[in-house]
SESE-172880 format. One line per field, with one value per residue (C-alpha): residue number from 0; residue in one letter; chain; x, y, z. Coordinates in steps of 0.25 Angstrom, whole numbers. Layout:
# SESE-172880
nr	NUM, ...
rest	A, ...
kette	A, ...
east	X, ...
north	Y, ...
up	Z, ...
This chain:
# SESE-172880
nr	0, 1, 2, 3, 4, 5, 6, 7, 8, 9, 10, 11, 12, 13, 14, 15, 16, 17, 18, 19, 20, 21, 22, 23, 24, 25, 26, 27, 28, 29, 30, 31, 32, 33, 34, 35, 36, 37, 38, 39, 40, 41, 42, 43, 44, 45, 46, 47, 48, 49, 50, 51, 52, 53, 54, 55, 56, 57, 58, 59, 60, 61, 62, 63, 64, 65, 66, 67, 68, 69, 70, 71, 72, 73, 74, 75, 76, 77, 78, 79, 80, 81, 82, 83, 84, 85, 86, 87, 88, 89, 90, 91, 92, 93, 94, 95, 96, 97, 98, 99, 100, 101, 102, 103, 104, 105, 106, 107, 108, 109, 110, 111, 112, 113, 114, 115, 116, 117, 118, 119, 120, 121, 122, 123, 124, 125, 126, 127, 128, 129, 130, 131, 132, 133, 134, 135, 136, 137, 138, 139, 140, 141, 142, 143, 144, 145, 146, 147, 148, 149, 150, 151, 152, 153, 154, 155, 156, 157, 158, 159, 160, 161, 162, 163, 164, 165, 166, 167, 168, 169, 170, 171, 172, 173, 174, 175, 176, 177, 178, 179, 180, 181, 182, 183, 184, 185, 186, 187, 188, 189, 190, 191, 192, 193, 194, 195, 196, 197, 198, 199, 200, 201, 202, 203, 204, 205, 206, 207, 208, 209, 210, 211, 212, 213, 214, 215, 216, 217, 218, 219, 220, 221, 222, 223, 224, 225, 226, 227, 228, 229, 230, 231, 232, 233, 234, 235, 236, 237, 238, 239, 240, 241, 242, 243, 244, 245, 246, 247, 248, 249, 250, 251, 252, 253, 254, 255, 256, 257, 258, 259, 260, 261, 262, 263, 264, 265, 266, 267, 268, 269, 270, 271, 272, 273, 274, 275, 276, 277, 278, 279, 280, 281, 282, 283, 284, 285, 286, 287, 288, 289, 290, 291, 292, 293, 294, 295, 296, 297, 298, 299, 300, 301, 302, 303, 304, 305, 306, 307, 308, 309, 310, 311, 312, 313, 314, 315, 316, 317, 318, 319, 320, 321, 322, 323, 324, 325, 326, 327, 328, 329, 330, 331, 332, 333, 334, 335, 336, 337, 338, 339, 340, 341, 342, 343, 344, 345, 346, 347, 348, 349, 350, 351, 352, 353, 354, 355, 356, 357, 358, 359, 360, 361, 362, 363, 364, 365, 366, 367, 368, 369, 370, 371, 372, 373, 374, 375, 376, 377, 378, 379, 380, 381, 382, 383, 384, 385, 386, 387, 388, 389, 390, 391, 392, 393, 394, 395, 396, 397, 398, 399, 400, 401, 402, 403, 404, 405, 406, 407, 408, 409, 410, 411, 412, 413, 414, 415, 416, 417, 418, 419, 420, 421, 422, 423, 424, 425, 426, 427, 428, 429, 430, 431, 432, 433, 434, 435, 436, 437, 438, 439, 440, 441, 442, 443, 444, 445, 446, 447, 448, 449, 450, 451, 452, 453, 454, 455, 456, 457, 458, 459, 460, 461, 462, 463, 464, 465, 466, 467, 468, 469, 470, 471, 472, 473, 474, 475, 476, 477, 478, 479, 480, 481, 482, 483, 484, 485, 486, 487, 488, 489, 490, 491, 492, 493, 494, 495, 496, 497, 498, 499, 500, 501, 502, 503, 504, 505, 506, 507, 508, 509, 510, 511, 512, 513, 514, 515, 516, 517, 518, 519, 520, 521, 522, 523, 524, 525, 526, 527, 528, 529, 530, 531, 532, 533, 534, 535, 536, 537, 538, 539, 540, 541, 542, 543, 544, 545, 546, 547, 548, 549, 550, 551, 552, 553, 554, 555, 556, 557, 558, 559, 560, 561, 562, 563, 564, 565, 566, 567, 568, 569, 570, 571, 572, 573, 574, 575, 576, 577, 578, 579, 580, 581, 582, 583, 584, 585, 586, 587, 588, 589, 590, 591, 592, 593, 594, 595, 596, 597, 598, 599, 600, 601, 602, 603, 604, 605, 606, 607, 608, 609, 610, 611, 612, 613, 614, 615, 616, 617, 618, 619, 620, 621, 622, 623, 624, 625, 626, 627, 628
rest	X, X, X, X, X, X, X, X, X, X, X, X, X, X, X, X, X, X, X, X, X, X, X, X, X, X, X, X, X, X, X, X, X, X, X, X, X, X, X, X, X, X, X, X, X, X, X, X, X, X, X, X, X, X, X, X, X, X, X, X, X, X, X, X, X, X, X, X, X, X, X, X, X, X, X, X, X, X, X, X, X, X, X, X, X, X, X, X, X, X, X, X, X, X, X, X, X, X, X, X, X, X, X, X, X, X, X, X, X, X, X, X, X, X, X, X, X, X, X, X, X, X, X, X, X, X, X, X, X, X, X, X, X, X, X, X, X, X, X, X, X, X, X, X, X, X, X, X, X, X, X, X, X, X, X, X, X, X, X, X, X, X, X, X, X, X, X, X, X, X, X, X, X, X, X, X, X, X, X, X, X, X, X, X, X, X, X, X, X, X, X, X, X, X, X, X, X, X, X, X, X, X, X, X, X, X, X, X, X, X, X, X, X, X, X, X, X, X, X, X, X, X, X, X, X, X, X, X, X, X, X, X, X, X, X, X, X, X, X, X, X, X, X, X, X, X, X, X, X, X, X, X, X, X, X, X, X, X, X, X, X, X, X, X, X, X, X, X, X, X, X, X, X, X, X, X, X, X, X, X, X, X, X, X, X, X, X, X, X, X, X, X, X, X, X, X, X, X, X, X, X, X, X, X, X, X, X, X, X, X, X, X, X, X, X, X, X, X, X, X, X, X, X, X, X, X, X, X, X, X, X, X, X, X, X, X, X, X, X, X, X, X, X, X, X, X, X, X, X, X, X, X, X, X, X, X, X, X, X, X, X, X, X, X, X, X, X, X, X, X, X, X, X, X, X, X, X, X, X, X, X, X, X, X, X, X, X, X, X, X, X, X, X, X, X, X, X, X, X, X, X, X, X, X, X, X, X, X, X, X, X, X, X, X, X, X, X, X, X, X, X, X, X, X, X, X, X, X, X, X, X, X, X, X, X, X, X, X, X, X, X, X, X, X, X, X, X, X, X, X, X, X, X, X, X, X, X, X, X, X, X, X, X, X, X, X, X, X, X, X, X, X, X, X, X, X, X, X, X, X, X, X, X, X, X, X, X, X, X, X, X, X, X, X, X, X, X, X, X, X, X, X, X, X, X, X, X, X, X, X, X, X, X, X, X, X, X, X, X, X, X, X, X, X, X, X, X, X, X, X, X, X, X, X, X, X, X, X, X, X, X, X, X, X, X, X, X, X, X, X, X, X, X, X, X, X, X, X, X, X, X, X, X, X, X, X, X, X, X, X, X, X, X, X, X, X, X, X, X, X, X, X, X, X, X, X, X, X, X, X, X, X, X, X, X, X, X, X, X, X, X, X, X, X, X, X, X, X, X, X, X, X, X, X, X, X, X, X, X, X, X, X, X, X, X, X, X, X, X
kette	A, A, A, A, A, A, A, A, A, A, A, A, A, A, A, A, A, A, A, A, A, A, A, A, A, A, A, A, A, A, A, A, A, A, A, A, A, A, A, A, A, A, A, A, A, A, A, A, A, A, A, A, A, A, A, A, A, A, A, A, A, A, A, A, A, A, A, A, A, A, A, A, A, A, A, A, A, A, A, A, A, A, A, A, A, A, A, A, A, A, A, A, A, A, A, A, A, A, A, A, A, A, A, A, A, A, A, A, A, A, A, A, A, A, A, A, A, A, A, A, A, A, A, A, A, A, A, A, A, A, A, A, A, A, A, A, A, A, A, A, A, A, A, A, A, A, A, A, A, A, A, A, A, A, A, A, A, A, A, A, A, A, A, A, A, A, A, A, A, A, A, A, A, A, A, A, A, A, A, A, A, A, A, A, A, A, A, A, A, A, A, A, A, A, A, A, A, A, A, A, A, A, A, A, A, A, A, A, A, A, A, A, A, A, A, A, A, A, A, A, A, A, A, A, A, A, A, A, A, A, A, A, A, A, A, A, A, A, A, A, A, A, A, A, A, A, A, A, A, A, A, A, A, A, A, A, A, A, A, A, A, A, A, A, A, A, A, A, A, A, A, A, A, A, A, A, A, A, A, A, A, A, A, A, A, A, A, A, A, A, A, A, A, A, A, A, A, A, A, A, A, A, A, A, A, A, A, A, A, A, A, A, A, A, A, A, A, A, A, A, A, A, A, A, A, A, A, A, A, A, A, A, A, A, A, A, A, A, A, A, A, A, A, A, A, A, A, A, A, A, A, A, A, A, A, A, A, A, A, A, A, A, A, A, A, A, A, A, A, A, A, A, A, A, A, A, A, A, A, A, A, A, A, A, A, A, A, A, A, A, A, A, A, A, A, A, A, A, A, A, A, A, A, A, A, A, A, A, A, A, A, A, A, A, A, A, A, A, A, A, A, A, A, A, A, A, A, A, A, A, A, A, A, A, A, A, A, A, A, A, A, A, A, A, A, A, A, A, A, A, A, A, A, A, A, A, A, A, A, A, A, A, A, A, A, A, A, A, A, A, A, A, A, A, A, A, A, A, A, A, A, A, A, A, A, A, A, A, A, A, A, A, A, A, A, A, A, A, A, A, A, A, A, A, A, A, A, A, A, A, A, A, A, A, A, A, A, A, A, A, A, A, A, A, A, A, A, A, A, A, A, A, A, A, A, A, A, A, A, A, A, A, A, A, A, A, A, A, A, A, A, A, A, A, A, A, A, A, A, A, A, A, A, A, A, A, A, A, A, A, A, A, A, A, A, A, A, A, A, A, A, A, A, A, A, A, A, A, A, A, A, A, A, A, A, A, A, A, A, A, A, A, A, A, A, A, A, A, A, A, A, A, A, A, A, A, A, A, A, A, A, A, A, A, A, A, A, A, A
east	0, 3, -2, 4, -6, 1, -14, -21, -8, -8, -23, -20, -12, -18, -29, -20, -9, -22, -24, -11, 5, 5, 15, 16, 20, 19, 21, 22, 38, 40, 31, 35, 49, 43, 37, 50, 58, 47, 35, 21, 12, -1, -10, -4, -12, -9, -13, -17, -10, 4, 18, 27, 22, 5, -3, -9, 5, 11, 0, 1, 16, 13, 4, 14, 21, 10, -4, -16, -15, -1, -2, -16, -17, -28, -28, -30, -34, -43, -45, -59, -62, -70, -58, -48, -51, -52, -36, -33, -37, -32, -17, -18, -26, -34, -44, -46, -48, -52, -48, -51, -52, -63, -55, -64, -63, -48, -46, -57, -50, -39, -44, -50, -36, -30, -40, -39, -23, -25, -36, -28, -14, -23, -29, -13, -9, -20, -17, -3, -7, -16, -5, 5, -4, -8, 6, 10, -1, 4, -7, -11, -21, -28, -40, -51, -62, -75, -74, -62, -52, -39, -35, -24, -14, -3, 11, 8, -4, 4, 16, 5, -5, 9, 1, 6, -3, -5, -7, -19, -26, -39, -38, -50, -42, -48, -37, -26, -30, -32, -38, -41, -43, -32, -35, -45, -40, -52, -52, -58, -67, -58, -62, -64, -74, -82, -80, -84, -97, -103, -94, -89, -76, -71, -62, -55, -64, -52, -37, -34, -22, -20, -14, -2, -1, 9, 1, 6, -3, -2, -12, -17, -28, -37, -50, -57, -65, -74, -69, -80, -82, -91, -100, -105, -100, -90, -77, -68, -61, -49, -41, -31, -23, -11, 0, -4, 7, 15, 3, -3, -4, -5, -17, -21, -17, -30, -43, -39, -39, -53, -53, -59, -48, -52, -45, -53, -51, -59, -53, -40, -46, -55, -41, -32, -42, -43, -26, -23, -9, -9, -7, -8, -3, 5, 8, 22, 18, 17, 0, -8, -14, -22, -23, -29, -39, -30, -21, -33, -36, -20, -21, -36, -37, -46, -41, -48, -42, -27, -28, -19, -14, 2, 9, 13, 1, -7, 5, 9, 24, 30, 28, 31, 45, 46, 38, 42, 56, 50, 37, 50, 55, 42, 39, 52, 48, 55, 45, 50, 45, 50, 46, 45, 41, 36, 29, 21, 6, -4, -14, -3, 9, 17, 17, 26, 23, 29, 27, 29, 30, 28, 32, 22, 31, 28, 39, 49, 38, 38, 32, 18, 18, 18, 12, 11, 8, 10, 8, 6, 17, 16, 9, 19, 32, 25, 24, 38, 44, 38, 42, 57, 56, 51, 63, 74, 69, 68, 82, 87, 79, 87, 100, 99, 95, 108, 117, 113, 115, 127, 134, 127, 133, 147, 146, 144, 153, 166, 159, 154, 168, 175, 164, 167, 184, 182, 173, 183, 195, 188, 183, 200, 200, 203, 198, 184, 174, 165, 153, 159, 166, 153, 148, 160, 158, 143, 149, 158, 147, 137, 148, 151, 136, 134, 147, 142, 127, 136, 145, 133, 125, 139, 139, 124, 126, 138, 129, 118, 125, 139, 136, 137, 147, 162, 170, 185, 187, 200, 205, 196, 192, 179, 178, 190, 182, 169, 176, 184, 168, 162, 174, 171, 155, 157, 168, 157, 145, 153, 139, 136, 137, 146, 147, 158, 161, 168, 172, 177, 185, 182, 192, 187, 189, 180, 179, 182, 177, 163, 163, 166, 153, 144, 148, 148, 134, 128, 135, 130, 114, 115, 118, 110, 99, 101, 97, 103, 112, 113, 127, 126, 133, 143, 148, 158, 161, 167, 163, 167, 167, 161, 158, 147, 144, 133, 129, 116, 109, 97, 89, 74, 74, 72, 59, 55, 50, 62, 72, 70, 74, 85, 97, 91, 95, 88, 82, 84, 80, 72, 67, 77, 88, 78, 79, 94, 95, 110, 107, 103, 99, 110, 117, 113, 112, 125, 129, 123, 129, 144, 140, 135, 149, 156, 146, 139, 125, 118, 106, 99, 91, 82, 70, 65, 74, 83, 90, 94, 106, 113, 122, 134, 139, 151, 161, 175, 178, 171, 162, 167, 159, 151, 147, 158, 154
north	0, 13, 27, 39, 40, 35, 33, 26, 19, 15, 11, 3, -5, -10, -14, -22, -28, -35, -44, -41, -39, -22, -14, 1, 11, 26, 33, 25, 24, 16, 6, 4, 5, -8, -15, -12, -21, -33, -40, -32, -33, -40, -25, -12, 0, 12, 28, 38, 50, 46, 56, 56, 45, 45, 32, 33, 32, 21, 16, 17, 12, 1, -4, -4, -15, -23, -26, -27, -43, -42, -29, -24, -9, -3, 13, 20, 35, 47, 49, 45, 50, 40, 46, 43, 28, 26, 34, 24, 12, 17, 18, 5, 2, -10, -4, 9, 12, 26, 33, 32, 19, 6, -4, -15, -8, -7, -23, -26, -20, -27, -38, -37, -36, -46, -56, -48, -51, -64, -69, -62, -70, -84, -78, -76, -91, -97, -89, -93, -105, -110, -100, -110, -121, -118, -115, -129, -137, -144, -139, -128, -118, -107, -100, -89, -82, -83, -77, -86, -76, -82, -78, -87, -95, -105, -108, -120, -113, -102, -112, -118, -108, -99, -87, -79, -78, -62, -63, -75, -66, -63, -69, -78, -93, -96, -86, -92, -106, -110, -125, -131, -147, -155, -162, -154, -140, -134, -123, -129, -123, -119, -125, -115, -108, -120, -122, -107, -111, -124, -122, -136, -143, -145, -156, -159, -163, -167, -164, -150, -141, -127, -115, -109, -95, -96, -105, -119, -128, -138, -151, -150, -156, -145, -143, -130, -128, -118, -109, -104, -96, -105, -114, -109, -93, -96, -87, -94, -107, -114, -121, -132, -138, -146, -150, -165, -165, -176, -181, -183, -199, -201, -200, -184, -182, -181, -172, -159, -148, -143, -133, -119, -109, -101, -91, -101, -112, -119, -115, -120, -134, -136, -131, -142, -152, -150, -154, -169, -168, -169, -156, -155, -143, -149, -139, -137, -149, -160, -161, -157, -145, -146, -157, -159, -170, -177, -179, -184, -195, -198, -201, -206, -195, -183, -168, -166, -178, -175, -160, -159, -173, -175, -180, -194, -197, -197, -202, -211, -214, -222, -211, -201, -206, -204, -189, -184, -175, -171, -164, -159, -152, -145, -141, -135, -127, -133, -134, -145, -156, -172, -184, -198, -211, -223, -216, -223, -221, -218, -230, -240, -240, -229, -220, -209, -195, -181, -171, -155, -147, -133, -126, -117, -105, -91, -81, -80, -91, -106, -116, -119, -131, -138, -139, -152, -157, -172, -181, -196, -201, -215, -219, -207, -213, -228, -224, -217, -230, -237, -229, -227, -244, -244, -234, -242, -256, -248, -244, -258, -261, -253, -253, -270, -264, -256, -265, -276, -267, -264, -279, -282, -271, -274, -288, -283, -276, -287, -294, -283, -279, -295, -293, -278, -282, -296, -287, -277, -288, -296, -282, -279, -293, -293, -304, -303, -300, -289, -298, -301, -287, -283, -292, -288, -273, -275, -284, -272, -262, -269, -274, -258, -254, -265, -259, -245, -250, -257, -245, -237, -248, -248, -232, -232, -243, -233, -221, -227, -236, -229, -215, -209, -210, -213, -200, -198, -183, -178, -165, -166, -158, -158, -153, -164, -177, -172, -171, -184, -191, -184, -189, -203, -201, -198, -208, -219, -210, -203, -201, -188, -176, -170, -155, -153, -140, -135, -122, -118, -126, -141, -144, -151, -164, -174, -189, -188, -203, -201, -188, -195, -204, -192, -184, -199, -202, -188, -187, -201, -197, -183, -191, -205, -194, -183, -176, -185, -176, -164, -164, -167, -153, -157, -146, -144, -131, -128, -113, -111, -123, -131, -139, -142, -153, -151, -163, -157, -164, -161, -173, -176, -170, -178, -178, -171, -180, -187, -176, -178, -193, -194, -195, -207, -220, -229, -216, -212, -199, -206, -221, -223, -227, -239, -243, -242, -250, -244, -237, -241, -227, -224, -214, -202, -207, -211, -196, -188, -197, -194, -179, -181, -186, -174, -165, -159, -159, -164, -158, -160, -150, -156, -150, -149, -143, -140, -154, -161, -154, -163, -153, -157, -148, -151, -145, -145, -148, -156, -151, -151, -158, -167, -180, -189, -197
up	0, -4, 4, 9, 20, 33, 38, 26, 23, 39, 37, 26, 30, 43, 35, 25, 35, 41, 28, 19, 19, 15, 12, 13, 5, 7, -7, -21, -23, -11, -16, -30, -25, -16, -29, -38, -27, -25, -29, -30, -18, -22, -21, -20, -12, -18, -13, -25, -18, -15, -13, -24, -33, -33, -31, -45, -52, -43, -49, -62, -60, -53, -61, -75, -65, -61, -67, -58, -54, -49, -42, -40, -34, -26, -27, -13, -14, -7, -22, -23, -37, -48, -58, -47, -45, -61, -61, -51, -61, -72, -65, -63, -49, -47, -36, -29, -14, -9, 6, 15, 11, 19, 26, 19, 5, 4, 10, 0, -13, -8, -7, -21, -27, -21, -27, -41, -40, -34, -45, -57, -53, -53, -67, -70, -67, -72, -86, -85, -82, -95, -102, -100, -101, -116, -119, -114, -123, -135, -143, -152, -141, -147, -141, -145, -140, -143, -157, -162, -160, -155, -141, -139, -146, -135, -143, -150, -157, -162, -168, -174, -181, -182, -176, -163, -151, -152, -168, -168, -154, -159, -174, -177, -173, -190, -193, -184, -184, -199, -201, -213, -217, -217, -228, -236, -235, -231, -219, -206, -198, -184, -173, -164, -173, -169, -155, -153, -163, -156, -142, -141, -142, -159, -161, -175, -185, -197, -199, -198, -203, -197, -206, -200, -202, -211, -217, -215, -211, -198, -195, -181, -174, -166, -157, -150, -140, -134, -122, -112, -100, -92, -97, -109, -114, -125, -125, -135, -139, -141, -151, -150, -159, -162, -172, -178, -189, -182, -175, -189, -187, -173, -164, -160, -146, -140, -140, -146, -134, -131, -119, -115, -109, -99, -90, -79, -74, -81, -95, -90, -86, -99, -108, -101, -102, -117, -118, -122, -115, -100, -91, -78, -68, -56, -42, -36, -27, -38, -38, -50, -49, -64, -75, -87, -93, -101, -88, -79, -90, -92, -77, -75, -65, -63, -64, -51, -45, -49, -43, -34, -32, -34, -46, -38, -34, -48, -58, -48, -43, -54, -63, -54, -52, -67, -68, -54, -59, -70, -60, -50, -63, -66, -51, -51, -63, -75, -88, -96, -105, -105, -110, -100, -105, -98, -85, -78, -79, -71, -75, -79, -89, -94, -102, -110, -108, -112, -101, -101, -88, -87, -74, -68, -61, -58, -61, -51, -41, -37, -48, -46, -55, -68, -81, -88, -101, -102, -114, -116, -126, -124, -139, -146, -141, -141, -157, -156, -152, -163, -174, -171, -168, -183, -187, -180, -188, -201, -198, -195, -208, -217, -210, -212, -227, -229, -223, -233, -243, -239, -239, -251, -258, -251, -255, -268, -272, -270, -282, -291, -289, -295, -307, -309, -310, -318, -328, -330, -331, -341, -349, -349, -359, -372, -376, -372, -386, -386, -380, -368, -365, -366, -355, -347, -347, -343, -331, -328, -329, -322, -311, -311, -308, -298, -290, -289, -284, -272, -271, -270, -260, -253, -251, -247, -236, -231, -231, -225, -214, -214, -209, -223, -235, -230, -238, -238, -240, -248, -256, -269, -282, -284, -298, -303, -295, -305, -317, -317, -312, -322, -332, -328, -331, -343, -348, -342, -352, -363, -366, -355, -355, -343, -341, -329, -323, -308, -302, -290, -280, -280, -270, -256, -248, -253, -257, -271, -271, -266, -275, -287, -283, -280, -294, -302, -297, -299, -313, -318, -311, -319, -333, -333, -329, -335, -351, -362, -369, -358, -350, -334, -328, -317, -310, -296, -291, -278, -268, -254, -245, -255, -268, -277, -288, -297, -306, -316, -327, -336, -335, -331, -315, -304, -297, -286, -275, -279, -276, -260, -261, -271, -262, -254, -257, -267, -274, -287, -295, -305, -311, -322, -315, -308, -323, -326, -313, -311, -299, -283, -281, -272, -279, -274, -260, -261, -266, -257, -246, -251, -253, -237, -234, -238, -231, -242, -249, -262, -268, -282, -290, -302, -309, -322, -333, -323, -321, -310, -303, -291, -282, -272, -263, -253, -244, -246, -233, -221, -212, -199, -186, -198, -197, -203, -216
């Protein structure tokens, strides 16, 4: 209390000190000199005729620091003008007393704030409360009044629609929340429009996608439902909904939510009880203090009858040796979230669940509590478990594969390699006739083909199983390695058509084996595929830290959907070479592998009347820290 008047101030206090702590105050610096140094008092009496600083001012002052729940003032003034009271309230006063002053009136007006203060600090928590509550959900919440217009969106509503919470307020929820038919296209009519219509609960009727507001789209599953005040006046609704994309196949989580939020207790019951996940508020002393309806049918137990009985008690003790750090952590106000399988449950078994806490703390005060979301993963990891059971066999499967390619194609090649050299010797005889050199050439040829199929079988087996094509990195010009491969594709087809160019440096440490196999390979592709008569362009040019190799022709391009797939093994560009039967399709698996090895990257441009471009790019030196090939 603040008063100049030794005898009112005196007076006042007698009556005050009978009910209240008071402290005294005679002119306006000395108490906001008091306020600057500690916490607000819970009501401040103030005098309108003061020395130095008047009452009507302090006022004003104190009200810029506090608003009228955390510290309501009562003005106390001779000044007993209608004009005078309405200045007090403007300046900020939350009741006005006149002197002299009734004993009864002033304890009364008192009174009277205390239980304003004292019932807007419950309206604070309980706001905060459902506040973090809606924040906490999982699910998509927006709410509107009674028009339709959005009055709310929590976090995971604005990721999803894409609009903020202060841009969708008071737009129709048509506007933010945009549905249309999964399948057909068609706009659907919102939900809520139809729960403010018939006042009643509207579930899914069919697959649903929602527009972004950038205009992508996002398959969701959603409900509203009316919000009223009482029994029957209608003051909004609200709208729930979640992202289904990875739930497309498996079974919706439960009834969408459905609940009426009110700033009464009510509302925050009926909004609860609309979640599929398990919530439930537990005090600082390990009891429940509010849950949901999900978790009273989780545990076969009534929200009435879990009110204020301990953890312990109702999960019983085997899962509370399991849950029991986890509810010291959130009492001691750490939020955090954890997964724990194989818990003991309640009505037998166990199950897996994935549990959120979120500590309930006043700034700067003790925790009160715990929020906690709790889910049922039992059937998700159940599945989980079956699909990476059904991954590792098909990995055995193609491992066993892979190795039986590789030994066949080892085994292979020692007597490819006897027929190759006996058909070379007897082709080096001169006393063969033309008939049977010409057996022994196709002997030789087919030997030759039937060499690089196990070659290429060989380092497909080592890409796969190996960690990657095996390199041996040395000084090497790039520009002289294409000309001589190039030399050798032409002396094998004096037929083609070669165009060779280089510039720049071609210098770098590289294999110059496996290059010679990545040029010969993308050479001989470009000519069996490309334009009879036009030349295949071979070009190598060397800027900065790396090189590039260019091999182009002007033959029919290759398809688009196969583009994606045509460095995996056993793929091939197009049909012909099935027929010329001369290929395994490993190629240009076994190409981009070698470019892999040297740390560098292939890509291939085709499009019609443009060709088909392959382009190699490779540093001159290794990368350092990489993974070694």
């Amino acid at each position: 209390m603040v008063d100049d008047s030794p005898t009112q101030l005196d007076r006042a206090l007698k009556l005050l000190a009978k009910r209240y702590a008071v402290e005294s105050f005679r002119d306006a610096e000395e108490m906001l000199e008091r306020l600057a140094d500690g916490p607000p008092p819970d009501v401040l009496l103030l005098d309108w005729e003061l020395p130095g600083v008047s009452g009507l001012d302090a006022c004003r002052y104190v009200r810029d620091l506090y608003d009228d729940v955390t510290l309501p003032i009562l003005m106390v003034s001779s000044r007993g003008a209608h004009a005078d009271f309405t200045e007090g309230l403007q300046a900020g006063a939350s009741d006005y007393v006149a002197k002299p002053f009734d004993d009864a009136e002033l304890l009364a007006r008192v009174a009277s704030l205390l239980r304003i203060r004292d019932q807007g600090q419950r309206l604070r928590e309980r706001e905060a409360y459902l506040a973090t509550t809606l924040s906490s959900i999982g699910d998509a919440v927006v709410t509107t009044d009674r028009a339709g217009r959005i009055t709310f969106l929590n976090p995971v509503a604005v990721r999803l629609t894409g609009w903020t919470d202060g841009d969708a307020r008071q737009r129709p929820v048509s506007e933010v929340v945009r549905l249309v038919d999964a399948s057909s296209r068609t706009p659907v009519e919102n939900p809520v429009s139809r729960a403010l219509a018939l006042g009643t609960h509207q579930g899914p009727d069919h697959p649903t996608l929602l527009i972004r507001k950038d205009g992508s789209e996002v398959p969701i599953d959603d409900s509203a439902a009316p919000i009223r005040a009482g029994t029957s006046e209608l003051i909004g609704a609200v709208l729930v909904f979640r992202d289904v994309t990875e739930q497309a196949q498996a079974r919706l989580l439960g009834e969408a939510l459905a609940a009426k939020v009110r700033a009464s207790e009510t509302e925050l019951r009926v909004l609860l009880d609309a979640i599929p996940v398990l919530v439930s508020f537990v005090t600082a002393d390990e009891r429940y203090g509010r849950v949901n309806k999900a978790y009273e049918d989780w545990f076969g137990i009534s929200q009435e009858d879990l009110r204020g009985r301990k953890i312990r008690e109702v999960i019983g003790e085997a899962a509370y040796a399991v849950l029991g750090p986890y509810v010291k952590r959130g009492l001691s106000g750490e939020s955090f979230s954890f997964e724990q399988y194989d818990v003991p449950y309640r009505l037998g078994g166990v199950r897996d669940v994935k549990v959120t806490f979120i500590a309930q703390q006043e700034p700067g005060g003790p925790v009160r509590g715990y929020v906690a979301l709790l889910q049922d993963i039992t059937l998700q990891r159940t599945l989980e478990k079956e699909r990476e059971r059904y991954i590792q066999q098909q990995q055995r499967q193609a491992e066993i594969e892979q190795q039986l390619i590789g030994i066949v194609s080892h085994d292979l090649r020692n007597p490819l390699s006897a027929i190759l050299l006996g058909a070379a010797r007897l082709n080096q005889r001169d006393d063969l006739d033309a008939s049977a050199r010409r057996v022994t050439a196709r002997i030789e040829s087919s030997a030759a083909r039937a060499v690089r199929m196990v070659n290429d079988l060989l380092d497909f087996t080592q890409a796969r199983l190996g960690g990657g094509i095996r390199i041996a990195r040395a000084p090497t010009d790039l520009h002289a390695l294409s000309r001589v491969v190039t030399e050798e594709v032409e002396a094998a087809q004096p037929s083609v058509m070669l165009e060779v160019r280089a510039s720049g440096n071609g210098q770098g440490l590289w294999d110059a084996d496996r290059l010679s196999q990545v040029i010969q390979n993308l050479v001989t592709n470009a000519v069996k595929y490309g334009e009879p008569g036009r030349p295949v362009q071979v070009s190598t040019e060397g800027d900065g830290t790396r090189a590039t190799l260019r091999v182009h022709n002007d033959g029919t391009p290759i398809p688009p959907e196969q583009l994606a797939t045509l460095f995996q093994p056993l793929q091939r560009g197009t049909d012909a070479v099935d027929r010329t039967g001369r290929s395994v399709g490993l190629g240009l698996f076994i190409v981009r592998s070698i470019v892999e090895a040297h740390q560098g990257h292939i890509e291939v441009e085709s499009a019609p009347g443009q060709g088909t471009t392959f382009v190699v790019s490779l540093p001159r030196q290794p990368v350092e820290h990489s993974a070694p090939h």
